[in-house]
C-alpha positions in Angstrom: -4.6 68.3 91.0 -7.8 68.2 89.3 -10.2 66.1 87.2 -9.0 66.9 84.1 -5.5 65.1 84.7 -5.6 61.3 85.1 -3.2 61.8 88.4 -5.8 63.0 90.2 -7.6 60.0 90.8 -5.7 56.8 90.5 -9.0 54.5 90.8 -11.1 56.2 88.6 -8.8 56.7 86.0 -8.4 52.6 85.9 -12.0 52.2 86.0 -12.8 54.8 83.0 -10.3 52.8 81.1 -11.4 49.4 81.9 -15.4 50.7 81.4 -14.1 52.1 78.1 -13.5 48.8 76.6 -17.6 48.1 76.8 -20.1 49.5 74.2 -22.4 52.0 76.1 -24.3 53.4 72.8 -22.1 55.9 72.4 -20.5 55.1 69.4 -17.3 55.5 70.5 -14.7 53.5 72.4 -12.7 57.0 73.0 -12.6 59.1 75.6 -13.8 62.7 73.6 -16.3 65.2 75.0 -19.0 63.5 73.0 -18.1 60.0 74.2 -18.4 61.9 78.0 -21.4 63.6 76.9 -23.3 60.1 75.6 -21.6 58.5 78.7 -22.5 60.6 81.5 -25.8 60.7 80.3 -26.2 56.7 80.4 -27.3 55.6 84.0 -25.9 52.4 83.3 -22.1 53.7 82.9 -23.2 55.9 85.9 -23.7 52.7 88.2 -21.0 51.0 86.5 -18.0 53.3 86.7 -19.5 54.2 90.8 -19.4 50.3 91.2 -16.0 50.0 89.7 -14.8 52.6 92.3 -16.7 51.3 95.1 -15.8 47.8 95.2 -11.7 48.4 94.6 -11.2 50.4 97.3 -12.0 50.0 101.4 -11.3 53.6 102.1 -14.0 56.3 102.1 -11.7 59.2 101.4 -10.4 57.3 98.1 -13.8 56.3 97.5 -15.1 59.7 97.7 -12.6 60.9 95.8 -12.7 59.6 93.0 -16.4 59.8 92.6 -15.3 63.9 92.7 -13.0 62.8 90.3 -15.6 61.8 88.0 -18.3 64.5 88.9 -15.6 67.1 87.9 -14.9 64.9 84.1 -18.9 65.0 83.7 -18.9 68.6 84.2 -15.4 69.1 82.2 -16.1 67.2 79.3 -20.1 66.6 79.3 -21.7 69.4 80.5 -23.4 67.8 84.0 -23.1 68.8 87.2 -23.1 66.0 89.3 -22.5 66.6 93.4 -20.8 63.4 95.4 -24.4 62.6 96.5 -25.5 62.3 93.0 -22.7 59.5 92.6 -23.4 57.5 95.4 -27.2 57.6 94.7 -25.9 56.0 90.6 -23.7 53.5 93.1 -26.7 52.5 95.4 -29.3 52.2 92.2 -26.4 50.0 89.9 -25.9 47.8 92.5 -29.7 46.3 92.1 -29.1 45.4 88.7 -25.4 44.1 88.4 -24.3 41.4 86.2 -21.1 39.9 85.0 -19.5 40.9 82.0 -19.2 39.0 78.7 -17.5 39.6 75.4 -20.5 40.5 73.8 -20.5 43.7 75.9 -17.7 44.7 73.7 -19.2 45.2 70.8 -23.4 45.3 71.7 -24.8 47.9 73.5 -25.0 47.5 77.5 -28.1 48.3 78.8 -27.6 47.1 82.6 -24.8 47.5 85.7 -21.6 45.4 85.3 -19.6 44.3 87.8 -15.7 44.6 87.6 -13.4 41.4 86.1 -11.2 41.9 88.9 -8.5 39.8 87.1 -8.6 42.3 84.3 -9.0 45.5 86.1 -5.7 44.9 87.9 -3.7 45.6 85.1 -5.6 48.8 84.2 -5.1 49.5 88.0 -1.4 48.7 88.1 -0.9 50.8 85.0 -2.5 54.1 86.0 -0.6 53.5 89.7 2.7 53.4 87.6 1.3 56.2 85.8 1.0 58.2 88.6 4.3 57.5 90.4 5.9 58.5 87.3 4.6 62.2 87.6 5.1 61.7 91.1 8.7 61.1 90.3 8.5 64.3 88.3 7.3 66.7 90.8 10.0 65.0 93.3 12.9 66.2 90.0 11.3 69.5 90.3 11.5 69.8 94.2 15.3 68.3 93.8 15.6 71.6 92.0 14.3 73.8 94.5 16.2 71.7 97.5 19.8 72.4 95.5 18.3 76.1 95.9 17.7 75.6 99.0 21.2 74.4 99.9 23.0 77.3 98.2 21.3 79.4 100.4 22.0 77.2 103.7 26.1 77.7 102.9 25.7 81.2 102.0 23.9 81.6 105.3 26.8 79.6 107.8 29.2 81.6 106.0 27.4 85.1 106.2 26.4 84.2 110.2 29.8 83.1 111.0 31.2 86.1 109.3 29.9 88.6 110.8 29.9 87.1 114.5 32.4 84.1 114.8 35.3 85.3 112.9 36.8 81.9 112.0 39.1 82.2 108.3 37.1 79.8 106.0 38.3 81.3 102.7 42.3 80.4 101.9 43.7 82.9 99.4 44.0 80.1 96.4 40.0 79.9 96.5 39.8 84.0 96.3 42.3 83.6 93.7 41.2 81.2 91.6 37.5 80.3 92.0 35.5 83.5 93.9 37.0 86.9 92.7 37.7 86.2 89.0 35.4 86.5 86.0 34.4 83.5 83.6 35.5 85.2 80.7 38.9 87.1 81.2 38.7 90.7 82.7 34.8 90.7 81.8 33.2 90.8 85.4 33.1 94.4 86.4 33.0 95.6 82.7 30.5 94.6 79.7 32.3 92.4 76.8 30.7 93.7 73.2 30.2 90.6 71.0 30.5 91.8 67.1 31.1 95.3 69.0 27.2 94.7 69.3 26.0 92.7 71.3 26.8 93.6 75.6 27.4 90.2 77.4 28.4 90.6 81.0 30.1 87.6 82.8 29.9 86.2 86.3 32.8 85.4 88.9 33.7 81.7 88.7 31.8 80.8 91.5 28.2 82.2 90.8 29.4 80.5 87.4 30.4 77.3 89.0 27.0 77.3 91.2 24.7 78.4 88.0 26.8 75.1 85.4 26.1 72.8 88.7 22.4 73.5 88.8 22.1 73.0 84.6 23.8 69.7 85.3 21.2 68.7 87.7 18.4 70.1 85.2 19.7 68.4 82.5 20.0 65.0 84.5 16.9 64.9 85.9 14.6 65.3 82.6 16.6 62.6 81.2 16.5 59.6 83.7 13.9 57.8 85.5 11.7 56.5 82.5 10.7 52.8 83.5 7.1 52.6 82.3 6.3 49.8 80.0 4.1 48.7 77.1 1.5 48.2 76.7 -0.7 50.6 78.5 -4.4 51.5 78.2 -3.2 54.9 78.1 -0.3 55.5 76.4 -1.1 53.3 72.8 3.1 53.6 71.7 6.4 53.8 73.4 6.7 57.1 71.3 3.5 58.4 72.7 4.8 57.1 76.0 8.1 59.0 76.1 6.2 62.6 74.7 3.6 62.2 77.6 6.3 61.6 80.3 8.8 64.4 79.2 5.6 66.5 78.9 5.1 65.6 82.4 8.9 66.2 83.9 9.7 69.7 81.7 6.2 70.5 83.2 6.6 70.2 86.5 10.1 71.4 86.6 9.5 74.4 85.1 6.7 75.4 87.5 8.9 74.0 90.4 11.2 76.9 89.6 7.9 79.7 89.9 9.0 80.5 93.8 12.4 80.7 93.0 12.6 82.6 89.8 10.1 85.5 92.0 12.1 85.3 95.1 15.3 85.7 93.6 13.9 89.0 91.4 11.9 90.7 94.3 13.8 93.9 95.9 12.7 92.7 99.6 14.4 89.1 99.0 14.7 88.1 102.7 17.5 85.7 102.1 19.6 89.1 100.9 20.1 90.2 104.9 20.3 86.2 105.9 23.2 85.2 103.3 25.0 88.5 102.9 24.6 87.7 98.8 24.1 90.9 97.0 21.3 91.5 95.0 23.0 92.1 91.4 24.0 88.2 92.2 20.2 87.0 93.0 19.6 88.7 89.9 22.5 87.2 88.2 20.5 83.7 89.6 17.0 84.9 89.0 18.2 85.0 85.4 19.1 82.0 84.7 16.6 80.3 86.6 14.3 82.0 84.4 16.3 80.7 81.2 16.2 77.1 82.9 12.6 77.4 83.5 11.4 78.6 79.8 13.6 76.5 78.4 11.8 73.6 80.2 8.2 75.2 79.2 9.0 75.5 75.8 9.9 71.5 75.8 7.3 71.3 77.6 5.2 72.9 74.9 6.4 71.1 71.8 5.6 67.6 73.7 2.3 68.8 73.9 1.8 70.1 70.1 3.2 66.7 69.2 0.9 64.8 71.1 -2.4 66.9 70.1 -1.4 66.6 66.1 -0.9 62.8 66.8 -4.1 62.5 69.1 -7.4 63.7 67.1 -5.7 66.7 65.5 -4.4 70.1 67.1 -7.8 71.9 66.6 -9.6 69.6 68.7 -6.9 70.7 71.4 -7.1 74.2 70.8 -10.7 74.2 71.8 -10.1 73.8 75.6 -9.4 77.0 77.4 -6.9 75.7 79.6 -4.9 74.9 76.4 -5.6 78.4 75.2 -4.0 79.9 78.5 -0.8 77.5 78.1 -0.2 79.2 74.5 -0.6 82.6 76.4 1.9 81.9 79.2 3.9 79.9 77.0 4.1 83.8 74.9 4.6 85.7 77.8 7.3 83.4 79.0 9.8 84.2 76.0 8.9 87.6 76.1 9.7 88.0 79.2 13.0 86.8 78.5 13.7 87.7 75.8 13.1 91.8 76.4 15.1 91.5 79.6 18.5 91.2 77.7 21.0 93.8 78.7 21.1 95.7 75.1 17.4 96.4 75.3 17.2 97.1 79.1 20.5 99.8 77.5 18.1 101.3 75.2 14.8 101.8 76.6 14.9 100.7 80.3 11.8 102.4 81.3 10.3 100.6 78.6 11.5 97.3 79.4 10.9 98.0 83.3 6.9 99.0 82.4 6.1 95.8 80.0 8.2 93.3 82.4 5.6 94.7 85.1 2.6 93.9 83.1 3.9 90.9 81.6 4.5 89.4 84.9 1.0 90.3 85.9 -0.5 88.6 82.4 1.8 85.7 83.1 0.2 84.7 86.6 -3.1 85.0 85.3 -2.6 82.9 82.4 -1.1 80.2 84.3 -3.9 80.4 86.8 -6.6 79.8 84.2 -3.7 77.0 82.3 -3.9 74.8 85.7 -7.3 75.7 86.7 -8.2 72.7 85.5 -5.3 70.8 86.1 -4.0 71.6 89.2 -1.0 72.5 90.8 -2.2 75.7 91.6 0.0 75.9 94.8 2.9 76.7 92.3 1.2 79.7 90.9 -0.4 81.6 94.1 3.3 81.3 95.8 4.1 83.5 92.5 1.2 86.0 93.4 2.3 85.8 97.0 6.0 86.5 96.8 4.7 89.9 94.5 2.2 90.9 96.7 5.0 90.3 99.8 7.1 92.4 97.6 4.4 95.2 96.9 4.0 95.6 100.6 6.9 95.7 101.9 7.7 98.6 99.4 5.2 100.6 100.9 6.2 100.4 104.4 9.5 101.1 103.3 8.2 104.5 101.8 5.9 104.8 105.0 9.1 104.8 107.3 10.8 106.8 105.1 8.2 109.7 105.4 5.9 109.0 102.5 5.4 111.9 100.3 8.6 114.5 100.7 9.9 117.3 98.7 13.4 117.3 97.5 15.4 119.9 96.3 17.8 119.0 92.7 20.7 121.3 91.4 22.3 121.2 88.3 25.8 121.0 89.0 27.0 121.0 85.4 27.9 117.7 83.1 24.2 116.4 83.1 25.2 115.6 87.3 22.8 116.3 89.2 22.4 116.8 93.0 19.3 115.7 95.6 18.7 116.9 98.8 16.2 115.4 101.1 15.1 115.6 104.7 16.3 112.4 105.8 13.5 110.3 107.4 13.2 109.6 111.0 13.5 106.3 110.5 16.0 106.0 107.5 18.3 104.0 108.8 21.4 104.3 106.1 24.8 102.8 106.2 28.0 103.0 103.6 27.1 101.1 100.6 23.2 101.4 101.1 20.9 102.9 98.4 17.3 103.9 98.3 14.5 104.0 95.1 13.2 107.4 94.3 9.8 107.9 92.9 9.2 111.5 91.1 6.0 112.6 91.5 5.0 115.1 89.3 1.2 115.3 87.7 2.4 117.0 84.7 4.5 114.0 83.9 3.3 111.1 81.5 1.1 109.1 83.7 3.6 106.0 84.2 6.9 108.0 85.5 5.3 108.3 89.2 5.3 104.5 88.9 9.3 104.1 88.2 11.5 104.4 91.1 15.5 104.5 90.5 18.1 103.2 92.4 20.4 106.1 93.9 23.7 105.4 96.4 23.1 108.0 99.2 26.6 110.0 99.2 26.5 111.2 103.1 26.6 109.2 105.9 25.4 110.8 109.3 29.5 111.7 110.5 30.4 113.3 107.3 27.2 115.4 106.7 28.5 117.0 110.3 26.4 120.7 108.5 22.8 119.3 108.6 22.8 115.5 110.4 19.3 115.2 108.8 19.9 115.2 105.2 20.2 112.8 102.8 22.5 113.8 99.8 22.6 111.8 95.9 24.4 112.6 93.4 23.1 111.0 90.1 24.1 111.5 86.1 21.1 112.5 83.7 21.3 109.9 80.9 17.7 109.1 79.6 14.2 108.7 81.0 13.0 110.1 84.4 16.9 111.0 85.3 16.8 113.2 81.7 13.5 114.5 82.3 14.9 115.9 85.8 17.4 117.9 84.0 15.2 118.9 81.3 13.3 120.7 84.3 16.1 122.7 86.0 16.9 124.0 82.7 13.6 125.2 81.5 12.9 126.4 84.3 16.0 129.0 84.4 17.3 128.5 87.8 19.8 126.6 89.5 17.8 124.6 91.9 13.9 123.3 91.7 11.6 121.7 94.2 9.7 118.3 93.2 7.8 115.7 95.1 9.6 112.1 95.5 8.4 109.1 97.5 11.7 106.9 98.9 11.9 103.4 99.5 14.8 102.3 101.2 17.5 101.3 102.3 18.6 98.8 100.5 22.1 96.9 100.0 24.7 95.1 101.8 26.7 96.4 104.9 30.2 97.0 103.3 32.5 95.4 105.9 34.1 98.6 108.2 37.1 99.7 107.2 38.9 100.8 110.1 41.9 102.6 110.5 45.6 101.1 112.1 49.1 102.6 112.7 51.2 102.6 110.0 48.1 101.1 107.5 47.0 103.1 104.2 43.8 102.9 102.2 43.2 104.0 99.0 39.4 103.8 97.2 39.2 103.3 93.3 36.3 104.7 91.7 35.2 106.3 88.4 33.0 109.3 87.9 29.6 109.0 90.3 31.3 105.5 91.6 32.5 108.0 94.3 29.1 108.0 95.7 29.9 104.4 96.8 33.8 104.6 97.9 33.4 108.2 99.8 31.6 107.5 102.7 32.9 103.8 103.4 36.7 105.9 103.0 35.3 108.5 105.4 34.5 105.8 108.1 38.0 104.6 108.7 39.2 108.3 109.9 
């Protein structure tokens, strides 16, 4: 954390408030950026508020600290750009001219170096250390959401390991029944439920419903217990005042708790996909409503804070600090970001909404960076940046081993199907069920297409392609965007089959267990229209 929040320095948060309660010529008994500004100018407060650090603490590193702590408020607030030298040179000159403090202080001008009414400072100490265990307490909620996370992932993993190399039968056919294979909401799971014939809702199995309600439980239990501060306190003038400033404090740090998570659970290169054997339309599925958790948090979050500011000098005086300027930003990007990622308008324009949620993810880290700049907590945000940038790489040496630039051969095969054939990669490693992102590259397409990849199922599998073992086959319908704008280009261009540069990045997906064939045993694959691209070469296995 930083200056700006009280947390930061437990010490010299007591001591400004205790030193507050004297008249230092200011004109103020606040704590404003002009009160700073007259303060940190006054080499008596200077000695004061180092002597008032000094002498309630026998560690250095505290010490030290907190004289950082009150270099960084000078330069935050006042303007002055005090180094930790600078604060122990106003300790060593105070301590020349120290006297004891009398009531008159209060209310006439000080003009010297007091020293510290130990009997009355530990109560101003004893309230900023309950203070700060209270957002401690908060950041401990928000790691209690990351932990249950944590443990989803943990059963998901024994069950994946000891599927695919112990064997043992952990799942009795009531649970299949009656908790993992069905759908919330009727029949709704593998097809979309129109609300007012409107509206697409799709609905989870029970048990990535069960796991989703458990962790909104938590969520909601832990922003709404643990409140045992108590009036008075030097900072917090009301219970009211009290309660906004705490929530403030536990929605906050909750939400940002979630940052790894939400960006884990989105990424394509999710390392816990391979580890837990959970699919990647489920992460998503999670990644979702972690999101909706987390905004929802932010936008309490953001109303404590409006309430406080209009309560507290006015919102304008607020406003004025950039790093509440950057809060309003992310606190913008946040909804939009949700609220563009809803199924009917990923239906209508998803090219669109794939482009903004790019760019809105980018504007989203930045303005979170420059919102806790000042505050802190910046380890939250740069795991954010990380888990994209881990992302980002990992794409390209997917496309690397997959041959980097190639050229692929479409055919129109008649009912806006199209098919692909590629060299397949030396190292494309592909398996029933696997699919792979294609990137068109064509300079006389709009600038951002080369950008888009799609998801395609590859169709062959090395034993059924027995013609030409080193290509990879797709079969994809044209609807709209890049898929449309293929078609569009083996018709104008008269024949039945075109060249065009692609870039793939893959594979991707789970290993669909092995079907294998037994005397006397039948199998029979349901599929509909280019869902054959998925059942045909997992059928073609068990011959």
């Amino acid at each position: 954390v930083k200056g700006l929040v009280l947390v930061d320095s437990t010490l010299a948060s007591a001591c400004v408030y205790y030193e507050k309660s004297f008249d230092w010529g200011c004109g103020s008994h606040g704590n404003g950026m002009k009160a700073y500004a007259c303060r940190c100018a006054n080499i008596n407060w200077l000695g004061t508020i180092t002597n008032c650090i000094h002498s309630n603490s026998n560690s250095t590193r505290l010490i030290n600290h907190a004289y950082r702590h009150m270099a960084t408020r000078c330069a935050q607030k006042g303007g002055f750009n005090y180094t930790l030298k600078d604060m122990q040179r106003f300790y060593e000159n105070g301590t020349h001219y120290l006297r004891d403090p009398t009531e008159a202080d209060k209310k006439n001008p000080v003009y010297t170096t007091l020293r510290v009414n130990q009997t009355e400072f530990k109560w101003y100490h004893k309230k900023f250390k309950d203070f700060t265990f209270s957002v401690q307490r908060s950041q401990w909620f928000g790691w209690g959401l990351v932990f249950y996370w944590a443990t989803i992932i943990s059963f998901a993993t024994a069950f994946n390991i000891n599927r695919r190399f112990i064997g043992l039968n952990l799942n009795c056919n009531w649970v299949k029944k009656h908790i993992i294979l069905p759908s919330v909401f009727k029949q709704y799971h593998e097809r979309t439920y129109l609300l007012l014939k409107f509206i697409p809702l799709d609905f989870p199995t029970r048990l990535h419903g069960l796991i989703v309600f458990v962790f909104i439980i938590q969520v909601i239990i832990s922003v709404g217990v643990g409140y045992e501060m108590t009036t008075p306190h030097p900072y917090l003038s009301s219970r009211w005042i009290m309660n906004l400033d705490l929530v403030s404090y536990r929605t906050d740090m909750m939400s940002i708790s979630l940052f790894p998570v939400i960006y884990l659970f989105g990424i394509r290169n999710n390392p816990f996909i391979p580890l837990t054997g959970i699919s990647f339309a489920t992460f998503n599925f999670y990644h979702k409503w972690c999101a909706y958790v987390c905004v929802a948090l932010a936008f309490i979050h953001a109303i404590c804070c409006t309430v406080w500011a209009i309560n507290d000098g006015g919102y304008h005086a607020w406003y004025m600090d950039a790093y509440w300027k950057w809060g309003i930003g992310a606190s913008v990007f946040s909804f939009l970001l949700i609220f563009h990622s809803e199924k009917f308008i990923r239906d209508i324009m998803y090219e669109v909404f794939l482009f903004f949620h790019k760019i809105m993810n980018y504007l989203f880290i930045v303005c979170m960076y420059y919102h806790c700049n000042d505050l802190g907590w910046l380890g939250w945000i740069w795991s954010m940046a990380g888990i994209l940038c881990f992302d980002r790489f990992m794409r390209l040496v997917r496309v690397a081993l997959s041959g980097g630039l190639q050229t692929a051969i479409l055919t129109d095969c008649g009912q806006d199907v199209v098919r692909m054939t590629v060299k397949k990669p030396k190292f494309f490693k592909y398996y029933s069920g696997s699919f792979a992102f294609f990137y068109f590259v064509d300079l006389n397409d709009p600038f951002y297409m080369p950008w888009q990849s799609h998801p395609f199922t590859i169709l062959t599998t090395p034993k059924e392609n027995t013609e030409n073992k080193d290509t990879l086959i797709v079969y994809f319908k044209a609807r709209k965007g890049i898929t449309k704008n293929m078609l569009n280009k083996i018709l104008r261009s008269g024949k039945e089959s075109i060249r065009c540069k692609v870039f793939i990045e893959g594979p991707y997906g789970n290993t669909i267990p092995t079907i294998t064939s037994e005397a006397n045993r039948k199998f029979v694959g349901v599929s509909a229209g280019l869902g054959v691209s998925a059942v045909y070469p997992q059928m073609s296995r068990s011959e």
